[in-house]
N, CA, C and O of each residue as an XYZ file, in Angstrom:
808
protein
N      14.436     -7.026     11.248
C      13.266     -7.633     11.881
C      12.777     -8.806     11.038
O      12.985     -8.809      9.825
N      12.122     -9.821     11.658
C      11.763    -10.755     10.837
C       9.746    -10.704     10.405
O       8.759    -10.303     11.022
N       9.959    -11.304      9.139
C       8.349    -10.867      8.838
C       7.171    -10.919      9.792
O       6.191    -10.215      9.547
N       7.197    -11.822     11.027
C       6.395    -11.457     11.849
C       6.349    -10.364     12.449
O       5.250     -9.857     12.672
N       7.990     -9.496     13.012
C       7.307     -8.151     13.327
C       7.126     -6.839     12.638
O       6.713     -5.775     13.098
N       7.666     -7.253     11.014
C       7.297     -6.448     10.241
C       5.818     -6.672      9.853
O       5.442     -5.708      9.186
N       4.786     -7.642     10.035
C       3.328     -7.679      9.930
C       2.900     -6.917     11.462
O       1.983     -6.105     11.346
N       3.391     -7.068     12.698
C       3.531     -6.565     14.001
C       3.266     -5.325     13.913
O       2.287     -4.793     14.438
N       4.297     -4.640     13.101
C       4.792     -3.059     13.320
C       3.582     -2.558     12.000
O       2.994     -1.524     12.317
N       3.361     -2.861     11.281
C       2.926     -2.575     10.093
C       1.200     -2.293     10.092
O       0.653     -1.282      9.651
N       0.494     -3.541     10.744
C      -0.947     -4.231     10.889
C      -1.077     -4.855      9.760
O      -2.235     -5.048      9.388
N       0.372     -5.492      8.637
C      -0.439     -6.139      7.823
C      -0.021     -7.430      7.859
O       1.152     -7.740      8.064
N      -1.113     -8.387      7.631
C      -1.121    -10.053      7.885
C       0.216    -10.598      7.163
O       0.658    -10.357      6.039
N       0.734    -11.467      8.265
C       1.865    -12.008      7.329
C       1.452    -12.492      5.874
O       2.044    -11.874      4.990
N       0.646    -13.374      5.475
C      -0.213    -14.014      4.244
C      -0.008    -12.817      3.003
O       0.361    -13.035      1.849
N      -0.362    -11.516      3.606
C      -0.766    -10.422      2.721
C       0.644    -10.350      2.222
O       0.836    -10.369      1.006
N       1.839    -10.252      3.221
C       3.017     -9.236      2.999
C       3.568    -10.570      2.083
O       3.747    -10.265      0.903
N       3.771    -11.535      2.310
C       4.569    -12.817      1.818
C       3.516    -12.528      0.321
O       4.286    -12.141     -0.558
N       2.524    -12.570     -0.056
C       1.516    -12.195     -1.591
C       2.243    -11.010     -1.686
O       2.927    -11.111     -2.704
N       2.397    -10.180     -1.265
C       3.274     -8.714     -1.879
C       4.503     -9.037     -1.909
O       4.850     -8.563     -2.991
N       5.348     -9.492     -1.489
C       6.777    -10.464     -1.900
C       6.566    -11.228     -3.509
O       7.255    -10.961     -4.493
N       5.473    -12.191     -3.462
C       5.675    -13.201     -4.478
C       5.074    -12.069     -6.185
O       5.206    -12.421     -7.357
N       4.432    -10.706     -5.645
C       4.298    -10.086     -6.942
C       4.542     -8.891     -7.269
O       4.010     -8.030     -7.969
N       5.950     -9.051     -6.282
C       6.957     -8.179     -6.455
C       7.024     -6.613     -6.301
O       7.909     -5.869     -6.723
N       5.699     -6.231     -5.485
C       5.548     -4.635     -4.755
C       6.525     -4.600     -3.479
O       7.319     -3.686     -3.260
N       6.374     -5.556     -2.800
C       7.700     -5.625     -1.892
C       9.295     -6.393     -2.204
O       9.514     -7.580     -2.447
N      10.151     -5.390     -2.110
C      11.390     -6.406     -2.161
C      11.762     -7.108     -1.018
O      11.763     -6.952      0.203
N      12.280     -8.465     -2.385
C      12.907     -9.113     -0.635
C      13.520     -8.463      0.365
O      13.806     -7.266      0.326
N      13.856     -9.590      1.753
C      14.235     -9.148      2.636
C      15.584     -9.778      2.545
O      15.832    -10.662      1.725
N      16.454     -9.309      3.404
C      18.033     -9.995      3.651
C      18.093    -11.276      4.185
O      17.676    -11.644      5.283
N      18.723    -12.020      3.197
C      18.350    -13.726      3.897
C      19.320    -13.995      4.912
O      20.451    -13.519      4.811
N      18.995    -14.703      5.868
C      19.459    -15.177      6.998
C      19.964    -16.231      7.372
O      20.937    -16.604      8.028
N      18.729    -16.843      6.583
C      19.040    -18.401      6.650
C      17.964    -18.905      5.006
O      17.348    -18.035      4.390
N      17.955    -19.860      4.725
C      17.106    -20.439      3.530
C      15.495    -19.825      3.498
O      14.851    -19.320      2.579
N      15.137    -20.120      4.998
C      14.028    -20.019      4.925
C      13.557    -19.072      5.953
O      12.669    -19.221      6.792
N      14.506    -17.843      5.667
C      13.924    -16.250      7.103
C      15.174    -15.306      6.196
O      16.209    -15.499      5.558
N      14.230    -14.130      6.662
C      14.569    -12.916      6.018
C      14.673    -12.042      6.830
O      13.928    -12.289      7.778
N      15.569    -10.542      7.043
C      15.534     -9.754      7.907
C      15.130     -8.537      6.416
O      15.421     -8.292      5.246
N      14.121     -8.029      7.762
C      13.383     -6.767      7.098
C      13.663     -5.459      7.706
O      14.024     -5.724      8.853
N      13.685     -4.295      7.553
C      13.905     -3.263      7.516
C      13.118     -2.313      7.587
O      11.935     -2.536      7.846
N      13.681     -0.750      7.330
C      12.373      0.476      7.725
C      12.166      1.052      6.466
O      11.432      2.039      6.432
N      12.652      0.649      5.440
C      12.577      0.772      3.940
C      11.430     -0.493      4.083
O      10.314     -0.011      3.886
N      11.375     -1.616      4.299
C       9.703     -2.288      3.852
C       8.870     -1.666      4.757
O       7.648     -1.648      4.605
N       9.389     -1.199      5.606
C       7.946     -0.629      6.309
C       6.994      0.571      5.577
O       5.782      0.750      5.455
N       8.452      1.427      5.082
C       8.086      2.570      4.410
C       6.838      1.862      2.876
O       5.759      2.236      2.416
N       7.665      0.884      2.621
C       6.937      0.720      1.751
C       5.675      0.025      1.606
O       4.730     -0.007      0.818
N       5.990     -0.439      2.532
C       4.402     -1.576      2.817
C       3.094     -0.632      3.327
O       1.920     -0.985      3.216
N       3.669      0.962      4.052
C       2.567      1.584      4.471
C       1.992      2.385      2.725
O       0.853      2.838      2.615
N       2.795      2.409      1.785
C       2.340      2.840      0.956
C       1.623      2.008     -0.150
O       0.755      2.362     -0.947
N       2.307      0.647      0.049
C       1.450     -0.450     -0.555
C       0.164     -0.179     -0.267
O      -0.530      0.344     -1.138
N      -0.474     -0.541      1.224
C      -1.547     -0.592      1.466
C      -2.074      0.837      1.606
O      -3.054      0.625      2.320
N      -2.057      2.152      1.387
C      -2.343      3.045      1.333
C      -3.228      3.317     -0.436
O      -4.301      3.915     -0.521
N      -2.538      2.777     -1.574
C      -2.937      2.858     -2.664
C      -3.904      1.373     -2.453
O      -4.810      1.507     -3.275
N      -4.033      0.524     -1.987
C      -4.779     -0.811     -2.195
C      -5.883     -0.351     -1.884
O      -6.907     -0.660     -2.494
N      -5.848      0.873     -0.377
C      -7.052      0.485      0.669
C      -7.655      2.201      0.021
O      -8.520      2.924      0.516
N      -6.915      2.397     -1.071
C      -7.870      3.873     -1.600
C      -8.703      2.991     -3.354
O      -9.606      3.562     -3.966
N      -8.266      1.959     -3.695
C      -8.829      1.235     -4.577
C      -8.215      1.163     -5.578
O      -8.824      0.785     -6.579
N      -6.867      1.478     -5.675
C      -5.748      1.286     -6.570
C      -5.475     -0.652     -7.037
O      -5.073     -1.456     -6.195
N      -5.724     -0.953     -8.159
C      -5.719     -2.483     -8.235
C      -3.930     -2.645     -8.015
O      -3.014     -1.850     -7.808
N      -4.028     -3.909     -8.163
C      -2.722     -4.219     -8.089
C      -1.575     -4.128     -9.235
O      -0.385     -3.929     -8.988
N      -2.254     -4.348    -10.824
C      -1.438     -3.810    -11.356
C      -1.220     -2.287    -11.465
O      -0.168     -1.765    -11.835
N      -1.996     -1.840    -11.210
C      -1.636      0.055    -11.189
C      -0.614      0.302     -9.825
O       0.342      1.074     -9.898
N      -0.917     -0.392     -8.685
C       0.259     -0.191     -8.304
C       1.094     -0.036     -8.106
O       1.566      0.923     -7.496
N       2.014     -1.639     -8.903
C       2.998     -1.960     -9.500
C       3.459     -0.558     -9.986
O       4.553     -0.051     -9.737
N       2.506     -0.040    -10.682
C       3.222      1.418    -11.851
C       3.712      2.097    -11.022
O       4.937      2.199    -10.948
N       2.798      2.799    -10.103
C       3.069      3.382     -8.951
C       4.340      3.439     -7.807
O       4.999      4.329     -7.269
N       4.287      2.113     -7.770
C       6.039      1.826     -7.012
C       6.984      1.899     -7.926
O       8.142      2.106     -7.563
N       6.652      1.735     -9.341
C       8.341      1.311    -10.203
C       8.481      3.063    -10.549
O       9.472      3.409    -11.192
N       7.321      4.297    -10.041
C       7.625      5.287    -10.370
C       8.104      5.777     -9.239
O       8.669      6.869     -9.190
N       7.926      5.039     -8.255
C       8.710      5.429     -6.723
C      10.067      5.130     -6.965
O      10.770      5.810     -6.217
N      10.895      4.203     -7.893
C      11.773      3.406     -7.896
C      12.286      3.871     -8.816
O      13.418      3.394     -8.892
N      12.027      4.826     -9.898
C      12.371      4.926    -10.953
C      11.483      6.246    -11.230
O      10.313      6.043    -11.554
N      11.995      7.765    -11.120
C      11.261      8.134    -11.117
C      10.901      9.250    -11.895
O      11.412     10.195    -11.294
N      10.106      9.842    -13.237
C      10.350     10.561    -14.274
C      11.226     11.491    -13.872
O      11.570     11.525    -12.690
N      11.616     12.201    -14.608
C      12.663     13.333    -14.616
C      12.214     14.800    -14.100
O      12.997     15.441    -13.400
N      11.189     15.227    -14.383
C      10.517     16.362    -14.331
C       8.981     16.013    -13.492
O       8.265     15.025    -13.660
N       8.770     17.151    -12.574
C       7.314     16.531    -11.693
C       6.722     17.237    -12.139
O       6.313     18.156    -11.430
N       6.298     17.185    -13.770
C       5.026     17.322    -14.215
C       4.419     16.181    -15.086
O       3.224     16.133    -15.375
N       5.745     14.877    -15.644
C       5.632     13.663    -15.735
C       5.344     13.160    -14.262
O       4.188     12.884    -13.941
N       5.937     13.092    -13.754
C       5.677     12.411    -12.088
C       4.023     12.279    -11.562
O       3.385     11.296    -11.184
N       3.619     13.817    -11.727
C       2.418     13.736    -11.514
C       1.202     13.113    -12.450
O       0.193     12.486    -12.128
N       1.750     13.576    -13.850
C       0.981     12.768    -14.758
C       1.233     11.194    -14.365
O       0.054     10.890    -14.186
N       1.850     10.171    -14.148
C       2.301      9.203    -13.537
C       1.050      9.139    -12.274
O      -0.119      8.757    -12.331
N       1.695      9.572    -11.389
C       0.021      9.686    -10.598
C      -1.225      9.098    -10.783
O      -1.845      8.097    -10.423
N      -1.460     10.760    -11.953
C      -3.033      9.966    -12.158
C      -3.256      8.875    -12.737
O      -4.163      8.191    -12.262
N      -2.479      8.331    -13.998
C      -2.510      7.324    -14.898
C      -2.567      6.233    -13.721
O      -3.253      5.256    -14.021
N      -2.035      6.200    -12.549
C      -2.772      4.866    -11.281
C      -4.256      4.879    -11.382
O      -4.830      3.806    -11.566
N      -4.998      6.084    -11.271
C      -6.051      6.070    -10.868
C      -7.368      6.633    -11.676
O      -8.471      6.993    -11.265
N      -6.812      6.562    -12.972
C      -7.575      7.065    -13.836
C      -7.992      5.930    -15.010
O      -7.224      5.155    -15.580
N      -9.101      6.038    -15.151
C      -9.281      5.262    -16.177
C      -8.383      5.324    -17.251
O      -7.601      6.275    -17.280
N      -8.337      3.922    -18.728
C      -7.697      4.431    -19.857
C      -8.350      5.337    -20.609
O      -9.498      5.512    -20.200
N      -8.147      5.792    -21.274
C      -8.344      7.565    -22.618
C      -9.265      6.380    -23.081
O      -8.854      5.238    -23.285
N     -10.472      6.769    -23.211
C     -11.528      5.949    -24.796
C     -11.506      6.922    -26.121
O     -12.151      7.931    -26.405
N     -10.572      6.246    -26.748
C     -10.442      7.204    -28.380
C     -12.194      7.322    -29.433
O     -12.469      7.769    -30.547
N     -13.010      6.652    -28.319
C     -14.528      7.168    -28.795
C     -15.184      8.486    -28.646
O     -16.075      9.072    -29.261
N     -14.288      8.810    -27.406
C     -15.188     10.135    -27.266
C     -14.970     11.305    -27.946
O     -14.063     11.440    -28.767
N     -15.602     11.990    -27.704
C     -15.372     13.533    -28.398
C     -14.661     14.271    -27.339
O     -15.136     14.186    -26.207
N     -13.758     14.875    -27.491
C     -12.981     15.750    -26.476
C     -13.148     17.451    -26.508
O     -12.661     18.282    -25.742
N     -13.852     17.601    -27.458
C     -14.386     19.202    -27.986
C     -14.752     19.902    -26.722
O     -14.148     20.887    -26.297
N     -16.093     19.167    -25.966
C     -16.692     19.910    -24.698
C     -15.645     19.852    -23.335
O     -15.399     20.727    -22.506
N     -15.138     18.450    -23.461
C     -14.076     18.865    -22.490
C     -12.971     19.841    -22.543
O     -12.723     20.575    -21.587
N     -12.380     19.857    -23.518
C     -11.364     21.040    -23.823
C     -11.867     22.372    -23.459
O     -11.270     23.357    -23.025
N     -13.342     22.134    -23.790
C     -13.809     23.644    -23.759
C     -14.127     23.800    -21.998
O     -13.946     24.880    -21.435
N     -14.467     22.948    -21.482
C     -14.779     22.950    -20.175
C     -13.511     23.432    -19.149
O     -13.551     24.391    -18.378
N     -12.294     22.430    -19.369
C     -11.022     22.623    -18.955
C     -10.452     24.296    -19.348
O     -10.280     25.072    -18.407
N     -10.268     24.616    -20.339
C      -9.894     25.787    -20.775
C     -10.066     26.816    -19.800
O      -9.307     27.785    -19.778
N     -11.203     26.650    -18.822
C     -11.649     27.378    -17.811
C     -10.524     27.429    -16.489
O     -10.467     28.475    -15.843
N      -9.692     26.343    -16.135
C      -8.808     26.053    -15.705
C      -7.295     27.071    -15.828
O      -6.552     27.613    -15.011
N      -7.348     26.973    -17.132
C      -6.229     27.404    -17.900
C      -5.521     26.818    -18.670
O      -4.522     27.376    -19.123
N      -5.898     25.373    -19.060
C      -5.791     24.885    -19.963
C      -5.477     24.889    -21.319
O      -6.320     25.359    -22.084
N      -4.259     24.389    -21.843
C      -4.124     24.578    -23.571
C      -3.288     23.238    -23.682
O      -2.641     22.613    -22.841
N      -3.572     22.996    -25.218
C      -3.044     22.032    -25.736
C      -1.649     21.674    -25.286
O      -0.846     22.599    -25.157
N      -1.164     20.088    -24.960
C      -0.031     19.711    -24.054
C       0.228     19.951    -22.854
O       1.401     19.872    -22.489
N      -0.648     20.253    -22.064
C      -0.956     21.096    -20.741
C      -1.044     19.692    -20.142
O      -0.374     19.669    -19.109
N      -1.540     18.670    -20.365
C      -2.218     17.490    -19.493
C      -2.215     16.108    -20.192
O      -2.135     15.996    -21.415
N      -2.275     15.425    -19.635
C      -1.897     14.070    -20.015
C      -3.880     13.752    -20.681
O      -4.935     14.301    -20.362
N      -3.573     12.694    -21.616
C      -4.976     12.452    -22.589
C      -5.889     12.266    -21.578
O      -6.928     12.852    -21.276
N      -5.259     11.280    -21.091
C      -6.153     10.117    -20.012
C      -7.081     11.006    -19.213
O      -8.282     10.777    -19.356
N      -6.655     12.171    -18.239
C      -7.612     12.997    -17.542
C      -8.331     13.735    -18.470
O      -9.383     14.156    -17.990
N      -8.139     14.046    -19.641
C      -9.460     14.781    -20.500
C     -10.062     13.727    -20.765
O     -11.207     13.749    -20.313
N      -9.786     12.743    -21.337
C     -11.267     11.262    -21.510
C     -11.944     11.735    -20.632
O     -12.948     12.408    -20.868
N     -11.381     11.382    -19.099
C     -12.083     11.368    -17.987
C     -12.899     12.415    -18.081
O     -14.058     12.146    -18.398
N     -12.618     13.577    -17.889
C     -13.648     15.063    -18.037
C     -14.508     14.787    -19.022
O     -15.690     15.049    -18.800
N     -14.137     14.200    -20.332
C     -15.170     14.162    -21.383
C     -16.182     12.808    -21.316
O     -17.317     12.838    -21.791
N     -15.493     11.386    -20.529
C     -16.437     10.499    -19.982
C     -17.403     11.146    -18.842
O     -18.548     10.748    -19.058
N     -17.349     12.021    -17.678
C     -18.129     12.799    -16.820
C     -19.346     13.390    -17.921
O     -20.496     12.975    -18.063
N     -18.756     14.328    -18.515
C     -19.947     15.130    -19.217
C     -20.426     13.924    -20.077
O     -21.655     13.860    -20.086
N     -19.893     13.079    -20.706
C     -21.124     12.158    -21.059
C     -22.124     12.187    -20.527
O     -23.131     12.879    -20.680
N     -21.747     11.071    -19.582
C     -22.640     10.721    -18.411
C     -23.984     11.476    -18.256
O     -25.132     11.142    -18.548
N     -23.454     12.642    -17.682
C     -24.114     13.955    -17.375
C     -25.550     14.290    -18.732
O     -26.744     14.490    -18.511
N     -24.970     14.250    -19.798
C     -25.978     14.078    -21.106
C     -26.553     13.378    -21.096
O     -27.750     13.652    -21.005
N     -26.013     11.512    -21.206
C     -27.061     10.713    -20.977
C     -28.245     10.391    -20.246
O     -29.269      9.720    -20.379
N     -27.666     11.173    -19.384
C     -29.145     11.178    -17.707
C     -29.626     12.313    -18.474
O     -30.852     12.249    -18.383
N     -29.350     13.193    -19.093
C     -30.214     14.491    -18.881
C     -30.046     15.293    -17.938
O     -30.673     16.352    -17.901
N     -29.234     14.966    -17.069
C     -29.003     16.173    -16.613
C     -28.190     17.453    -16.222
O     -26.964     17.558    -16.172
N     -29.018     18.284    -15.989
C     -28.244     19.691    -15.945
C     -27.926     20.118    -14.607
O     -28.621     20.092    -13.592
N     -26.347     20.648    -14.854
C     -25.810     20.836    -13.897
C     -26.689     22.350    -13.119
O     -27.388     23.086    -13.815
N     -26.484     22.578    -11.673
C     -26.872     23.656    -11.583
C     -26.430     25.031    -11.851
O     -25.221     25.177    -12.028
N     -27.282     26.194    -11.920
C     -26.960     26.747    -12.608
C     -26.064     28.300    -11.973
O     -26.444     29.041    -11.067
N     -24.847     28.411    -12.788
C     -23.606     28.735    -12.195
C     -22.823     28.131    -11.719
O     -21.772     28.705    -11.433
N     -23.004     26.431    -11.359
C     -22.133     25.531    -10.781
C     -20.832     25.350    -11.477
O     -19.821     24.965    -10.890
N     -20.872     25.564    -12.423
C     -19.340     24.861    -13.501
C     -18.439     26.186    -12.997
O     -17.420     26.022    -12.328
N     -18.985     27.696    -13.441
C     -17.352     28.083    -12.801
C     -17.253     27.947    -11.119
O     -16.214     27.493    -10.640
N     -18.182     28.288    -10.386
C     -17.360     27.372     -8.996
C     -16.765     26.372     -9.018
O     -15.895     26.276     -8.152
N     -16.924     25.287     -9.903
C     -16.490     23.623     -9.639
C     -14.898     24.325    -10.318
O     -13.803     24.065     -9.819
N     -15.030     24.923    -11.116
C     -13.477     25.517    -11.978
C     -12.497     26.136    -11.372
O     -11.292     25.980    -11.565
N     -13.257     27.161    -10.305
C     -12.397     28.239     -9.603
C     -11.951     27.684     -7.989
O     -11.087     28.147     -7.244
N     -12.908     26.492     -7.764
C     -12.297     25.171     -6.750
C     -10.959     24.418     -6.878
O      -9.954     24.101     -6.242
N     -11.488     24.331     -7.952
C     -10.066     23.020     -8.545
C      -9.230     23.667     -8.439
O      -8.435     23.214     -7.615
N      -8.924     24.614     -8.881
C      -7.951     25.532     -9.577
C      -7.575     26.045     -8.236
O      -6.477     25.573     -7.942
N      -7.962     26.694     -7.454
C      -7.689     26.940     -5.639
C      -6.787     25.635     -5.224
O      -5.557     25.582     -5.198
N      -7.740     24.577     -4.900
C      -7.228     23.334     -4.613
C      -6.169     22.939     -5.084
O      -5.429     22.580     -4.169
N      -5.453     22.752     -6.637
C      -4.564     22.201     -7.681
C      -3.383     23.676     -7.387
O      -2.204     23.348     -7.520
N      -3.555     24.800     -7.112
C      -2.495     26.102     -6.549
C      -1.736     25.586     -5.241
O      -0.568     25.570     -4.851
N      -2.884     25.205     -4.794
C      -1.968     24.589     -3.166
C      -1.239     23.501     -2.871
O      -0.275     23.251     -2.147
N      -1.869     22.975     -3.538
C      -1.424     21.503     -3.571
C      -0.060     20.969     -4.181
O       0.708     20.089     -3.792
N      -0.030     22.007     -5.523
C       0.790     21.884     -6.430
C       2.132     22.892     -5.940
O       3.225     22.831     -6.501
N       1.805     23.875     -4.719
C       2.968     24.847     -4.283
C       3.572     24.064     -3.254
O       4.602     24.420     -2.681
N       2.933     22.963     -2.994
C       3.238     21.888     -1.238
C       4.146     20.969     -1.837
O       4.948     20.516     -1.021
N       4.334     20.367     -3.498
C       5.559     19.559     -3.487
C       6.704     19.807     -2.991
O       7.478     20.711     -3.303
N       6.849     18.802     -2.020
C       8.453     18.694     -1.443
C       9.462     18.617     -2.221
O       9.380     17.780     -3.120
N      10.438     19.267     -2.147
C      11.259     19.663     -3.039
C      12.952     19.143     -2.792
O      14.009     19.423     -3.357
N      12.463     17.985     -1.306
C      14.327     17.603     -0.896
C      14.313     16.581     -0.968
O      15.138     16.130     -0.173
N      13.718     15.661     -1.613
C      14.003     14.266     -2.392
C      12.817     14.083     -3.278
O      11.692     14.555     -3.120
N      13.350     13.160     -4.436
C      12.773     12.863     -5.266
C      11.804     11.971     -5.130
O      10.949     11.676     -5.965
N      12.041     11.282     -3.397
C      11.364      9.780     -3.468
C      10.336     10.684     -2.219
O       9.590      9.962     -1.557
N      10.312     11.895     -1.979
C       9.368     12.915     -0.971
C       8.769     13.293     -1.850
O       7.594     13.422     -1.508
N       8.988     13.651     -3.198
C       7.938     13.997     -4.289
C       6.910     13.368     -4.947
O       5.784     13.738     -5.278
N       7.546     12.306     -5.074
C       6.883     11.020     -5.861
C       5.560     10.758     -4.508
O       4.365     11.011     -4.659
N       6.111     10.279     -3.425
C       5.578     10.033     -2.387
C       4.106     11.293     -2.046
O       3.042     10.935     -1.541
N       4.446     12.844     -2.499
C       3.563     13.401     -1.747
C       2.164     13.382     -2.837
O       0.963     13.548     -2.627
N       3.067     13.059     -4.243
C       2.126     13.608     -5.455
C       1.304     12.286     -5.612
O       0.082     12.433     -5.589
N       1.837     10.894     -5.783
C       1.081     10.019     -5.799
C       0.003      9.910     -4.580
O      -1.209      9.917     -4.792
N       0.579      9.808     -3.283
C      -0.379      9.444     -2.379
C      -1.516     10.424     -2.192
O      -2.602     10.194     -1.660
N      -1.107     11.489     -2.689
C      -1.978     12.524     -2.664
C      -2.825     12.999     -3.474
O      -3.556     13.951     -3.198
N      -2.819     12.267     -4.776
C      -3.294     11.835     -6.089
C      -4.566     11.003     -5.598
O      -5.687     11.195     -6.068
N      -4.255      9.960     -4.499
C      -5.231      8.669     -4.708
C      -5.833      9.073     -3.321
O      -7.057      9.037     -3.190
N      -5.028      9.459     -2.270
C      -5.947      9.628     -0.989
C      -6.500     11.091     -0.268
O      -6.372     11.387      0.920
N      -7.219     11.999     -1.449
C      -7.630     13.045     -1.222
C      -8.533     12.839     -1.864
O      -9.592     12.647     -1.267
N      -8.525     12.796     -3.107
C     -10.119     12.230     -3.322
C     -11.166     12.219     -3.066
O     -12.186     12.887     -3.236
N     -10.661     10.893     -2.363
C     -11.686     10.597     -1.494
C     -12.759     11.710     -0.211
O     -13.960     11.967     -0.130
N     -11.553     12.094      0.585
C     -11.623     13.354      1.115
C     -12.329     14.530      0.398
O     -13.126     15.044      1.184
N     -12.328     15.193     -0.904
C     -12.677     15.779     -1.672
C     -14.351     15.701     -1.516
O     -15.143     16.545     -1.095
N     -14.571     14.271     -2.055
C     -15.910     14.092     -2.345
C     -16.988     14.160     -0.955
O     -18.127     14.624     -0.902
N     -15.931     13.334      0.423
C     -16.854     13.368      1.191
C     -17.261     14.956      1.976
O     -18.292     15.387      2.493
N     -15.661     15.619      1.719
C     -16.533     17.279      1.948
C     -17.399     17.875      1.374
O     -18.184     18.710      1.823
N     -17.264     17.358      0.066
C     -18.644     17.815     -0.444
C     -20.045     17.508      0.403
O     -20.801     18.282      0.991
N     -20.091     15.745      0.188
C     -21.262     15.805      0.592
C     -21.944     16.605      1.999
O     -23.088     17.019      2.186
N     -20.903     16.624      2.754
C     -20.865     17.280      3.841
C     -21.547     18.881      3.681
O     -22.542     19.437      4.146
N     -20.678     19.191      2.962
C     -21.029     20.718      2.584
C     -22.414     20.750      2.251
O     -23.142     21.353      3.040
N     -23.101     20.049      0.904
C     -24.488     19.861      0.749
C     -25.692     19.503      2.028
O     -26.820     19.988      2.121
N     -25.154     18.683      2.774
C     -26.089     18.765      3.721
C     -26.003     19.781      5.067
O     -26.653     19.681      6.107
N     -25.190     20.591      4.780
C     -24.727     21.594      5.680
C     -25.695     22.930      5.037
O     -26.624     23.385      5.705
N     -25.425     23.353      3.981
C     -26.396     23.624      2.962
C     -27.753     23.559      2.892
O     -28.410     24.597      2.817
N     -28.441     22.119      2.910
C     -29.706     22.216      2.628
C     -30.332     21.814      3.765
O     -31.309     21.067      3.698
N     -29.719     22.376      5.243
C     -30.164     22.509      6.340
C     -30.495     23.638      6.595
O     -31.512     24.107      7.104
N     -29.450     24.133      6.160
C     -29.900     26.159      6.219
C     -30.713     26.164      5.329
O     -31.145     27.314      5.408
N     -31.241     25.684      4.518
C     -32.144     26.227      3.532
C     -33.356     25.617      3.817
O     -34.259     26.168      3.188
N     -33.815     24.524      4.646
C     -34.694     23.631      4.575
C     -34.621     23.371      6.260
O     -35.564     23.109      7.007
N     -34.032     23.436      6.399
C     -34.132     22.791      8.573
C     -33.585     21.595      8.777
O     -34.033     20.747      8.005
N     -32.724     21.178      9.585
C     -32.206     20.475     10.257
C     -32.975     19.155      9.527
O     -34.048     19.123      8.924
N     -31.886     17.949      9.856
C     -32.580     16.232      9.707
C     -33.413     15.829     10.963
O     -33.942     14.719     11.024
């Protein structure tokens, strides 16, 4: 197909896909002539995952990581997944103290070499936070938030596809960056589901 009906089939602007060509998340297409390319169901595949990590807030160089781990892809899917988060996780700040997080995680099941640095920063940048405001979580909330995850991270983690490597990469990354989202907005959901029964309707 030529890049117009791969922007056609896709919904993404030719402008966009030809910028994902020139910085190299998409590979070229099969040249035809000097100036036309025939495209394929391998860019489609990939262009829906391009814009899948863009339009969950993945920048463009984390991307990049993201596809060359689609392309190249650790050996073992417990690197793979660590790979994952490192898209979407902040870098490790070697400022913090990691004491309360360890101790927090541990609840998990957690022990030393269990997890990549970068997501304990993160846990231990959260409880910052949380100190600096002053505030306190509610009370009994931490082992629910523990015995959630841990539910959630059982299922999730028993659902890797297991008949290609590029179905693994595919379920753990995208599912890394576009649940999330999902995550948080059930929450809020849940809370106002919550403090309707407790308080009356909006």
């Amino acid at each position: 197909m030529r890049i117009s009906e791969l922007s056609a089939q896709t919904d993404v602007p030719v402008p966009t896909i030809k910028y994902y060509l020139r910085e190299g998340l998409l590979p070229e297409g099969e040249r035809s002539a000097p100036t036309q390319a025939a495209y394929g169901d391998t860019h489609v595949r990939r262009l829906r995952v391009i814009r899948a990590l863009i339009t969950a807030g993945v920048s463009i160089a984390e991307t990049r990581k993201v596809l060359a781990a689609l392309d190249d892809p650790p050996e073992d899917a417990h690197r793979l997944l660590a790979t994952a988060h490192a898209a979407i996780t902040p870098p490790a700040d070697d400022s913090l103290d990691l004491t309360a997080a360890q101790e927090v995680v541990a609840g998990l099941g957690w022990k030393p070499g269990m997890c990549d640095d970068a997501v304990l920063h993160e846990v231990a940048r959260a409880l910052q936070g949380l100190e600096n405001a002053g505030f306190d979580l509610a009370n009994g909330a931490l082992p629910v938030y523990l015995q959630s995850m841990r539910d959630i991270a059982d299922v999730e983690i028993a659902e890797v596809p297991t008949e290609s490597v590029e179905a693994a990469v595919r379920y753990v990354v995208l599912g890394s960056v576009l649940v999330e989202p999902l995550l948080l907005a059930l929450r809020r959901v849940a809370q106002q589901v919550a403090a309707a029964e407790k308080f009356g309707p909006l």
